[in-house]
N, CA, C and O of each residue as an XYZ file, in Angstrom:
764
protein
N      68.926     85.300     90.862
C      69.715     84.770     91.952
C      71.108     84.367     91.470
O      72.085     84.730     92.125
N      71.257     83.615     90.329
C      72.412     83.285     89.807
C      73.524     84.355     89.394
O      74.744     84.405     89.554
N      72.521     85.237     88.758
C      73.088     86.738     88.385
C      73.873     87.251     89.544
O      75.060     87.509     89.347
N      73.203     87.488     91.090
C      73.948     88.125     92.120
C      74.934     87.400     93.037
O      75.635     87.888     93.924
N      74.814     85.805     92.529
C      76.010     84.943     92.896
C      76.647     85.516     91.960
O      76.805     86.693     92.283
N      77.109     85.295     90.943
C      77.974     85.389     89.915
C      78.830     87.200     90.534
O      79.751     87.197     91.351
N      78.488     87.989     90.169
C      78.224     89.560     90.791
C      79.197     89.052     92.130
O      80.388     89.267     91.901
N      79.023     88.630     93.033
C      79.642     88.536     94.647
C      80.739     88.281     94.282
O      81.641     88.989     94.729
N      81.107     87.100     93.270
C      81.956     85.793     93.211
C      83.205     87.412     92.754
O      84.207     87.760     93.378
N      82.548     88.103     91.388
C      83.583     88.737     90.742
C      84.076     89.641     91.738
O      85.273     89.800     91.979
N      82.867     90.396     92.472
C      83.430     91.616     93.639
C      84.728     90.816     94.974
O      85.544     91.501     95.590
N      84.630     89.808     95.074
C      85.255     89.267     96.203
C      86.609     88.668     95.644
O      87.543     88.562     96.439
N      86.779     88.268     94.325
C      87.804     88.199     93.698
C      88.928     89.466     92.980
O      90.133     89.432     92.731
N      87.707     90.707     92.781
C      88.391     91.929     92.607
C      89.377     92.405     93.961
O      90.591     92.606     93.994
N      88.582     92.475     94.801
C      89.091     92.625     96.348
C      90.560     92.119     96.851
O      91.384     92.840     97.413
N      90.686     91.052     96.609
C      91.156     90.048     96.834
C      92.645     90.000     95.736
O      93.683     89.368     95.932
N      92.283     90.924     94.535
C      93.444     91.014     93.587
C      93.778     92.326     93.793
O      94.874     92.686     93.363
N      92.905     93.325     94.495
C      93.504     94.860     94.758
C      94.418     94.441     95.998
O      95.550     94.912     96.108
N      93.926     93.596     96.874
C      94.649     93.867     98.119
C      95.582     92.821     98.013
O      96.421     92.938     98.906
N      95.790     91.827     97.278
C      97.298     91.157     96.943
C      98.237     91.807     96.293
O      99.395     91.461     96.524
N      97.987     92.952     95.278
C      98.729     93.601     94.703
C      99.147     95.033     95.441
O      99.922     95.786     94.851
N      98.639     95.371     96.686
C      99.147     96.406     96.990
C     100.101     96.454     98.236
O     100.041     95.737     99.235
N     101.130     97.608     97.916
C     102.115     97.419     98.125
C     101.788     98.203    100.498
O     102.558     99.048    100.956
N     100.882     97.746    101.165
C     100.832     97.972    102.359
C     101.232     99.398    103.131
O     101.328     99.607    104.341
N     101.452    100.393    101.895
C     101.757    101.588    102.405
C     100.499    102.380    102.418
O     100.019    102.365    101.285
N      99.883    102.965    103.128
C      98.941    103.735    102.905
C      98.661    105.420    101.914
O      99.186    106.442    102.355
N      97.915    105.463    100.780
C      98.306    106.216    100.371
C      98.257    107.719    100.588
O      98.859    108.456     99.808
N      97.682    108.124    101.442
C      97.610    109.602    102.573
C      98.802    109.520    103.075
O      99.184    110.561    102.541
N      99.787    109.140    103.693
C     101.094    109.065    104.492
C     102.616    108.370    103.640
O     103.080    107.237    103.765
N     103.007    109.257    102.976
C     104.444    108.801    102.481
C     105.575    109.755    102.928
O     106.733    109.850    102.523
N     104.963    110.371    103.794
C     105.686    111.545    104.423
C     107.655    110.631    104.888
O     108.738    111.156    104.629
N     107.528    109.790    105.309
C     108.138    109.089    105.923
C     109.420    108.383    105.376
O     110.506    108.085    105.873
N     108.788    108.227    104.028
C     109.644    107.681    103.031
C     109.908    108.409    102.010
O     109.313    109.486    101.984
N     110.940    108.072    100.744
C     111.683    108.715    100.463
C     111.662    108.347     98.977
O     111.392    107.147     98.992
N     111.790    108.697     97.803
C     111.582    108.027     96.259
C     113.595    107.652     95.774
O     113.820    107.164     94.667
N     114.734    107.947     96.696
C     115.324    107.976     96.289
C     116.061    107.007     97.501
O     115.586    107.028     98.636
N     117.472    106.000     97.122
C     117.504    104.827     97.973
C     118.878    105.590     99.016
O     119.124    105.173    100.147
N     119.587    106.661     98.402
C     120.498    107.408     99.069
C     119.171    107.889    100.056
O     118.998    106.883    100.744
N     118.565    108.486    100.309
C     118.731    108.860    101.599
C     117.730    108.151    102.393
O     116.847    108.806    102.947
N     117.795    106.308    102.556
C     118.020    105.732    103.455
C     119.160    105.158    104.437
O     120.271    105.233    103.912
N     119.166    104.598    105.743
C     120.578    104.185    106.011
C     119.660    102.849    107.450
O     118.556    102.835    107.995
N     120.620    102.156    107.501
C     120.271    100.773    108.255
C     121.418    101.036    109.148
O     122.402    101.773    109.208
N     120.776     99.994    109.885
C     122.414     99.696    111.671
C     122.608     98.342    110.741
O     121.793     97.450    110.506
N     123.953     98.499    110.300
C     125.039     97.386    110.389
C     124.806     96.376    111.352
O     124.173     96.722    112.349
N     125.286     94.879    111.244
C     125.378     94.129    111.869
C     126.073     94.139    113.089
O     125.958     93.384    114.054
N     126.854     95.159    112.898
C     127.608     95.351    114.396
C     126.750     96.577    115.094
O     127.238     96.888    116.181
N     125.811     97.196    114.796
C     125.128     98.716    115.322
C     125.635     99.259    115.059
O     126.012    100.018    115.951
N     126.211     99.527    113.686
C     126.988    101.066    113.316
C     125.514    101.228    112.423
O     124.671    100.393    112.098
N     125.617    102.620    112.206
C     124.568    103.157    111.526
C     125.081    103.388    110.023
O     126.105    104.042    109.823
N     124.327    102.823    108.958
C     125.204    102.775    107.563
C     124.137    103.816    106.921
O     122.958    103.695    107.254
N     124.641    105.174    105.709
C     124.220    105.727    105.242
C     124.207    105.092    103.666
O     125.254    104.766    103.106
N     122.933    104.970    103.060
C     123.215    104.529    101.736
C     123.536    105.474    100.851
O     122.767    105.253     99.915
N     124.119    106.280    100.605
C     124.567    107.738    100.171
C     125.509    106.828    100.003
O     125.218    106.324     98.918
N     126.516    106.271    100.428
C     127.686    105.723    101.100
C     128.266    105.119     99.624
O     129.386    105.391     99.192
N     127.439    104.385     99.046
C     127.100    103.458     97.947
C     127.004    104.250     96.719
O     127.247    103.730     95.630
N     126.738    105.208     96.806
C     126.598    105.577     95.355
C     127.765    106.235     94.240
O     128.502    107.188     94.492
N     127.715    105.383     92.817
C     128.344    105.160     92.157
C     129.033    103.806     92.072
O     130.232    103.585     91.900
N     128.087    102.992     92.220
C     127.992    102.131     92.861
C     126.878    101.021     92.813
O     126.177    101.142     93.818
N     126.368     99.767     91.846
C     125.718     99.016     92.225
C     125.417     98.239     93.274
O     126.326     97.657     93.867
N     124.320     98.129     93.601
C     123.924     97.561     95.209
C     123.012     96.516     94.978
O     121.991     96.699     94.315
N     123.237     95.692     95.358
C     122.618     94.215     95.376
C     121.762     93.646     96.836
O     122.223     92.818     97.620
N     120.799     94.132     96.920
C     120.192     93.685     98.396
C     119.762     92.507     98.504
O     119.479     91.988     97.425
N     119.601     91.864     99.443
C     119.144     90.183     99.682
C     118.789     90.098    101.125
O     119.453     90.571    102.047
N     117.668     89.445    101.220
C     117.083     89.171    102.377
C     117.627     87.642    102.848
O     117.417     86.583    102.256
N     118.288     87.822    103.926
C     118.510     85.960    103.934
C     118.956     85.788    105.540
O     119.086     86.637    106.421
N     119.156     84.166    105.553
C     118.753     83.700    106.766
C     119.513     82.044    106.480
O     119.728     81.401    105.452
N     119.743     81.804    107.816
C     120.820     80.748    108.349
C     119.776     79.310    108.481
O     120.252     78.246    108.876
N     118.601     79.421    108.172
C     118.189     77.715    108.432
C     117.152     77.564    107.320
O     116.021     77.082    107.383
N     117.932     78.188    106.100
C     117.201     78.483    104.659
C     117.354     77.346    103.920
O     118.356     76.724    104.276
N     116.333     76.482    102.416
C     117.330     75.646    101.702
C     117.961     76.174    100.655
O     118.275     75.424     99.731
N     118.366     78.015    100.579
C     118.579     78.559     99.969
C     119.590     78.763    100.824
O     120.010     79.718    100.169
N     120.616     78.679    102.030
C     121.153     79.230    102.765
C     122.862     79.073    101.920
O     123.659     80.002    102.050
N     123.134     78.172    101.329
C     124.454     77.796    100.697
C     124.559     79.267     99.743
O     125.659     79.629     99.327
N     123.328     80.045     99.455
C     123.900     81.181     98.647
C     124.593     82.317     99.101
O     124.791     83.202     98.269
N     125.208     82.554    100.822
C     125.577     83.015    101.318
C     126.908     82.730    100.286
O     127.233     83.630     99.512
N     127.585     81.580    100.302
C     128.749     81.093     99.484
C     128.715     82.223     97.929
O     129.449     83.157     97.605
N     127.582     81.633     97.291
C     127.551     82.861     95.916
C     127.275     83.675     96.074
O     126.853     84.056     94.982
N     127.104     84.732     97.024
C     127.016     86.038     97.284
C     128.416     86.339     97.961
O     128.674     87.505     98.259
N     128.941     85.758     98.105
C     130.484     86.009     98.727
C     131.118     85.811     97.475
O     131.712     86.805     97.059
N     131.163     84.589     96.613
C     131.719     84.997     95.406
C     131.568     86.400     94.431
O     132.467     86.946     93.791
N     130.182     86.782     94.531
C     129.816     87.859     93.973
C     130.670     89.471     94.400
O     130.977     90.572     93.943
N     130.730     88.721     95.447
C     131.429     90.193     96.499
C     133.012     90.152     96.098
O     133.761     91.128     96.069
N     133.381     88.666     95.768
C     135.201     88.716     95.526
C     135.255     89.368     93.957
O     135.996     90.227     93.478
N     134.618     88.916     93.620
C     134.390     89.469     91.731
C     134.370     90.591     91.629
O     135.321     91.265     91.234
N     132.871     91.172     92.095
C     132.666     92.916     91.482
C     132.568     93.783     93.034
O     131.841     94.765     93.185
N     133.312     93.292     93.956
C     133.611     94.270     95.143
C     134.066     95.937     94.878
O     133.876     96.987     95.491
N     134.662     95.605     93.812
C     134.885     96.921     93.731
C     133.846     98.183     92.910
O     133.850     99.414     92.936
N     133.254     97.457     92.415
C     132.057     98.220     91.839
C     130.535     98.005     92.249
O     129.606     98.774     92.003
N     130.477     96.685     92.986
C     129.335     96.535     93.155
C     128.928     95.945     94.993
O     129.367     94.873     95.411
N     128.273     96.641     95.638
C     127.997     96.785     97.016
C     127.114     95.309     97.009
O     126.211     95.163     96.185
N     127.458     94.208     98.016
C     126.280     93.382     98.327
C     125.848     93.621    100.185
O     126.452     93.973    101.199
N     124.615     93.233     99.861
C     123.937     93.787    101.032
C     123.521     92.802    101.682
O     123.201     91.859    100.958
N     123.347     92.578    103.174
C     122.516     91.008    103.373
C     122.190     91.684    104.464
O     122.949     92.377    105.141
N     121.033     91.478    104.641
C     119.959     91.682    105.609
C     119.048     90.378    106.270
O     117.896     90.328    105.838
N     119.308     89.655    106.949
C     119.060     89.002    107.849
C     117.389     89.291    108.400
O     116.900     90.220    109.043
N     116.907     88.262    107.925
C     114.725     88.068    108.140
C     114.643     87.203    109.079
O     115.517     86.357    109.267
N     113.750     87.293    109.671
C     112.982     85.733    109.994
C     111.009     85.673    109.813
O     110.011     85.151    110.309
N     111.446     86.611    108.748
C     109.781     86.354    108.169
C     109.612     85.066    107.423
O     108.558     85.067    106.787
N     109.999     84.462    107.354
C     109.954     83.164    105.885
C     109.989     82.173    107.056
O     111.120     82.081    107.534
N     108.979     81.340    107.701
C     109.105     80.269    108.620
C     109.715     80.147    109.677
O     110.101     79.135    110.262
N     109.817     81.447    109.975
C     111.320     81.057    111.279
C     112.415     80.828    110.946
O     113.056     80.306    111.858
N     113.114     81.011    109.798
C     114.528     80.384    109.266
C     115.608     81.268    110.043
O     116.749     80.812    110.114
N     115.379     82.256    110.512
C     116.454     83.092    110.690
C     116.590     83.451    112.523
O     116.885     84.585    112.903
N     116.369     82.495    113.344
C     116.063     82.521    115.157
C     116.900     83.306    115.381
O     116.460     84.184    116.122
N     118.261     83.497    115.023
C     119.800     83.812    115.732
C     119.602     85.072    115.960
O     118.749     85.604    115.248
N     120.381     86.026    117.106
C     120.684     87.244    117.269
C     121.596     87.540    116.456
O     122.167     86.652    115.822
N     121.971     89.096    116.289
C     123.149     89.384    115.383
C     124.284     89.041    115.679
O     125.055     89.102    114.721
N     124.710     88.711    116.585
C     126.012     88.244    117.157
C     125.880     86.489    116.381
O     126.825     86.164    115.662
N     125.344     86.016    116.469
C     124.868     84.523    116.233
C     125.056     84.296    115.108
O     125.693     83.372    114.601
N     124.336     85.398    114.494
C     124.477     85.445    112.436
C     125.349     86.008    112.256
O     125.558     85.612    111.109
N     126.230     86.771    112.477
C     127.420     87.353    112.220
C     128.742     86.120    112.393
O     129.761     86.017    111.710
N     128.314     85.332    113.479
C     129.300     84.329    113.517
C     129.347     83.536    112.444
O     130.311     83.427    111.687
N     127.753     82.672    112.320
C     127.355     81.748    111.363
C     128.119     82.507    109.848
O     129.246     82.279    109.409
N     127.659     82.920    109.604
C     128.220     83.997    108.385
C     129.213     83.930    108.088
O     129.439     83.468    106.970
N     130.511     84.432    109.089
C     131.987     84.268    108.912
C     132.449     82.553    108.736
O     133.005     82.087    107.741
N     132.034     81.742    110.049
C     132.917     80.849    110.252
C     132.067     79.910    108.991
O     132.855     79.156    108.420
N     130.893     79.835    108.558
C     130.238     78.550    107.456
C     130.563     79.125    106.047
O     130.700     78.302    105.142
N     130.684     80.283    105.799
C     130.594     81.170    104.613
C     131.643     81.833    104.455
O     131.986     81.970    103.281
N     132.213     82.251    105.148
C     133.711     83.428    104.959
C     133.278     84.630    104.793
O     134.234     85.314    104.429
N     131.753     85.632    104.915
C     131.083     86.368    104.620
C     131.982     87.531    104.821
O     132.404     87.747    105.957
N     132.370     88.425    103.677
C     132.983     89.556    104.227
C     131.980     90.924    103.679
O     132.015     92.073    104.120
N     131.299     90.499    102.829
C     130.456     91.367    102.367
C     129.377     92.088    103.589
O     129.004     91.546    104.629
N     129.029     93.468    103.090
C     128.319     93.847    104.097
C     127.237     93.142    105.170
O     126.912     92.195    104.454
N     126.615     92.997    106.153
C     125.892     92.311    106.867
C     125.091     93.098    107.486
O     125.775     94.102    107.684
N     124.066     93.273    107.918
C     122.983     94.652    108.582
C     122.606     94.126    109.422
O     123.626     93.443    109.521
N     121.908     93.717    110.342
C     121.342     94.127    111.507
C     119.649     93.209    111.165
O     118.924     93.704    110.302
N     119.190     91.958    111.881
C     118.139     91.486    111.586
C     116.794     92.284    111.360
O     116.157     92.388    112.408
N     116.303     92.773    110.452
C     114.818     93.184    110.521
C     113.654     92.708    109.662
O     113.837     91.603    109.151
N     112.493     93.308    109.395
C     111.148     92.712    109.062
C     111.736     93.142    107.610
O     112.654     93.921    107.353
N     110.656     92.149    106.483
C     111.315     92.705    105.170
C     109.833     92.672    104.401
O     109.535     92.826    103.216
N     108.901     92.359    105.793
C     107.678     92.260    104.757
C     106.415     92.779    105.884
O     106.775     92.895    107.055
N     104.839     93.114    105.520
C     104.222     93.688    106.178
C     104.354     94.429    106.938
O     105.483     94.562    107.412
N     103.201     95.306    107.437
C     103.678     96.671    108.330
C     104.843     97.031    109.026
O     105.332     98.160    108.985
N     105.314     96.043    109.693
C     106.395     96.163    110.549
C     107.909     96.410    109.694
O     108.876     96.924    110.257
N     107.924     96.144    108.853
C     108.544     95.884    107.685
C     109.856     97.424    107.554
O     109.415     98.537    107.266
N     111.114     97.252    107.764
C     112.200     98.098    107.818
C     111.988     99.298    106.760
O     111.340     98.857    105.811
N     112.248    100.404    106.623
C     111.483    101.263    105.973
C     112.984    101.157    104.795
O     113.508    102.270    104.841
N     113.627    100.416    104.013
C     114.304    100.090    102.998
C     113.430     98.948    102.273
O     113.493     98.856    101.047
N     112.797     98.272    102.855
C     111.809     97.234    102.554
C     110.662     97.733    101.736
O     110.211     97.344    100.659
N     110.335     98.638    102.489
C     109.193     99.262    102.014
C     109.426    100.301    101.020
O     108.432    100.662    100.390
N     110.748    100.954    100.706
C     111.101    101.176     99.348
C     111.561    100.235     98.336
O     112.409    100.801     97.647
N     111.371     99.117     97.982
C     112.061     97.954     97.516
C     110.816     97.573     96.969
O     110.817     97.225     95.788
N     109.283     97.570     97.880
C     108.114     96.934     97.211
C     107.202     97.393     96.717
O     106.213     96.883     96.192
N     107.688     98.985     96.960
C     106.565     99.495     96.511
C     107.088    100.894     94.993
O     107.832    101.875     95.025
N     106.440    100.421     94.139
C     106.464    101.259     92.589
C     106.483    102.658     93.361
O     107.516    103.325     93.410
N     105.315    103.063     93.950
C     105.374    104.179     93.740
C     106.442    105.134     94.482
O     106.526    106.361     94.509
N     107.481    103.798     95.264
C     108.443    104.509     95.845
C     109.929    104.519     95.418
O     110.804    105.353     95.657
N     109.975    103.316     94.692
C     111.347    103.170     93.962
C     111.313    103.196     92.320
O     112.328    102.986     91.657
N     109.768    103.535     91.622
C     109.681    103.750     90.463
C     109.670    102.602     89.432
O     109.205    102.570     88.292
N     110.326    101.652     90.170
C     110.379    100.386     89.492
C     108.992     99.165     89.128
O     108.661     98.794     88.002
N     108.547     98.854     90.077
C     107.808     97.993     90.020
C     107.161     97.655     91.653
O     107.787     98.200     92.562
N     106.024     96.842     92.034
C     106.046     96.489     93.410
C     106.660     94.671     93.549
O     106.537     93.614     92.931
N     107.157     95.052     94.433
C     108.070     93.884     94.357
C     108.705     93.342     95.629
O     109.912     93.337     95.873
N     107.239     92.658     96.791
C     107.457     92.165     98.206
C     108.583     91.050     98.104
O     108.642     90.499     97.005
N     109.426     90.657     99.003
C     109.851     88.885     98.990
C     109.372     88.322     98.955
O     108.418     88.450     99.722
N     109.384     87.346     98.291
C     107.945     85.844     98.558
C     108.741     85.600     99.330
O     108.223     85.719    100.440
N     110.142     85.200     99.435
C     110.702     84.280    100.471
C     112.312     84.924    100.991
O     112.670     86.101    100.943
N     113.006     83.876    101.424
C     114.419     84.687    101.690
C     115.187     84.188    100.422
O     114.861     83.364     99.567
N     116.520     85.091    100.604
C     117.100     85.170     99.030
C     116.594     85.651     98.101
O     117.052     85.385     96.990
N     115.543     86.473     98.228
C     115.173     87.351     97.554
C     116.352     88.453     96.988
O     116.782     89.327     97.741
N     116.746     88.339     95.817
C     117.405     89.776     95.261
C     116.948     91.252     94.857
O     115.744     91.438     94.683
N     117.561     91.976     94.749
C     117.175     93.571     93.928
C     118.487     94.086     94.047
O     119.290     94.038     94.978
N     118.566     94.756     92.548
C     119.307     94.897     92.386
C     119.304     96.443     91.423
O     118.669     96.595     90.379
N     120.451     97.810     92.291
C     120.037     99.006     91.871
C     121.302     99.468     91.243
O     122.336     98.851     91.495
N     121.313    100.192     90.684
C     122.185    100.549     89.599
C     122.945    101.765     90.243
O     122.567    102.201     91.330
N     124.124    102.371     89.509
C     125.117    103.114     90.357
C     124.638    104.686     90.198
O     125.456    105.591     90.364
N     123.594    104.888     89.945
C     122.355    106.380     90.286
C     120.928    105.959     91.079
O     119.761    106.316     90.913
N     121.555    105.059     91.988
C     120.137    104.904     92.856
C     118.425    104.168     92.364
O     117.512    104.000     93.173
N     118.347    103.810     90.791
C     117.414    103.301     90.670
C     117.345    101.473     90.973
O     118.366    100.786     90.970
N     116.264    101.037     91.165
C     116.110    100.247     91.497
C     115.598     99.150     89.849
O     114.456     99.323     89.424
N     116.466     98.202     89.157
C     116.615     98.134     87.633
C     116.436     96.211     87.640
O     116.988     95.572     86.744
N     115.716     95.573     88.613
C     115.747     94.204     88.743
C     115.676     93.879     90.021
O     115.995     94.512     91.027
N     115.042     92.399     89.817
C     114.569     91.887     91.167
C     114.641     90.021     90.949
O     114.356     89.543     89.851
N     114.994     89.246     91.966
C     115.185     87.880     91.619
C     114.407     87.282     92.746
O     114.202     87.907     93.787
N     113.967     86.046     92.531
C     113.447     85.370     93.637
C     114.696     84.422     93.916
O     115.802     84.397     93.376
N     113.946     83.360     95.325
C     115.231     82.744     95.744
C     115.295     81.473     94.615
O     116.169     80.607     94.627
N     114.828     81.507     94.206
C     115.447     80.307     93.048
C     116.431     80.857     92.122
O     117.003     80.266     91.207
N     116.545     82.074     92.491
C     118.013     82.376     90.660
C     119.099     82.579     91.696
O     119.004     83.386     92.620
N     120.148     81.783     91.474
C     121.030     81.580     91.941
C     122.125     83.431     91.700
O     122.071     84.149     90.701
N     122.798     83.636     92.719
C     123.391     84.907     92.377
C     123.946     85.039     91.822
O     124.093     86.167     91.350
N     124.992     83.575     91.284
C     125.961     83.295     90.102
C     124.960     83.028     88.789
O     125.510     82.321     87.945
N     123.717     83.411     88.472
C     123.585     83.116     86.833
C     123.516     84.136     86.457
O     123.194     85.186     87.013
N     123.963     83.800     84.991
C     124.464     84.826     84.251
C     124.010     86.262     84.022
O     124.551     87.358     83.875
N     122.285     85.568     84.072
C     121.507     86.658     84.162
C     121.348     87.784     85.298
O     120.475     88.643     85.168
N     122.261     87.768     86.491
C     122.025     88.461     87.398
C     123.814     89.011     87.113
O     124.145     90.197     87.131
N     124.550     88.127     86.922
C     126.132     88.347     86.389
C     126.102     89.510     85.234
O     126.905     90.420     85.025
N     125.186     89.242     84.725
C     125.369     90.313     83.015
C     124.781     92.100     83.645
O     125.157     93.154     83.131
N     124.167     92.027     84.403
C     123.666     93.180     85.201
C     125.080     93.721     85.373
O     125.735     94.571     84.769
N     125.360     92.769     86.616
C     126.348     93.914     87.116
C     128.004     93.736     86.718
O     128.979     93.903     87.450
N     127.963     93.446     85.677
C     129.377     93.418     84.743
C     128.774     94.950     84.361
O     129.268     95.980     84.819
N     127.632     94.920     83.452
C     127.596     96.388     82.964
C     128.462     97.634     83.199
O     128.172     98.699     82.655
């Protein structure tokens, strides 16, 4: 009896570490997606349609973020980031409200917030999902290894970074605790 407790305990904990670690794409259907980050493209914050082709030669810095964050002041160091290596290096902000509700506003709303609290001139996209099924299909190259080669790598939260190098690979990833100004995310994209 102890034996087939023990036995359950491990099978339900195996379970439980396959399906936390996998990246929600099904593996019969990748038809859809793409192993390379050029030929995705997002609607801009204003509804223009942006090709990531656009970007290349070119480091790209993506970030998931949101206006009622206690990470939200990094809008400020991601705007610094953008005055620094603008010319070599693309920042991206994509606007969630998967993380608690932090992000209510329409794009018009966050586009304001953005400019008038932040001075945001860096790119801005268009609010979408950044996590589970529903999840923007740039998202879903971002978390999953077997699509960006890198690693799987969901947001835990907003301010989430990744960060791809100027041939499209995907070469680092930050949570919202590393600030966009440390060095360690600075020494990347000086490279």
């Amino acid at each position: 009896m102890k034996f087939a407790f023990i036995i359950i305990i491990i099978t339900i904990f195996a379970v439980a570490f396959l399906f936390s670690t996998s990246n929600l794409i099904p593996d019969t259907d990748l038809s859809n997606y793409s192993k390379s980050i050029y030929d995705y493209s997002a609607k801009s914050i204003d509804g223009q349609e942006i090709d990531f082709s656009a970007y290349k030669g070119k480091k790209i810095m993506i970030v998931n973020v949101a206006s009622k964050c206690g990470y939200t002041y990094q809008y400020s160091q991601l705007q610094e980031l953008h005055n620094t290596y603008g010319d070599n290096v693309a920042i991206l902000g994509f606007p969630s409200n998967d993380f608690l509700w932090q992000e209510p506003g329409t794009n018009d709303q966050i586009k304001k917030f953005c400019s008038s609290t932040y001075g945001v001139a860096f790119q801005m996209f268009e609010k979408i999902t950044v996590k589970g099924p529903d999840r923007h299909s740039i998202y879903s190259w971002l978390s999953s290894k077997r699509l960006n080669g890198y690693k799987n790598c969901i947001p835990s939260w907003n301010f989430n970074k990744y960060i791809i190098d100027e041939n499209g690979k995907l070469i680092a990833d930050f949570g919202a605790k590393v600030s966009p100004l440390s060095d360690e995310i600075k020494n990347i994209l000086k490279r």
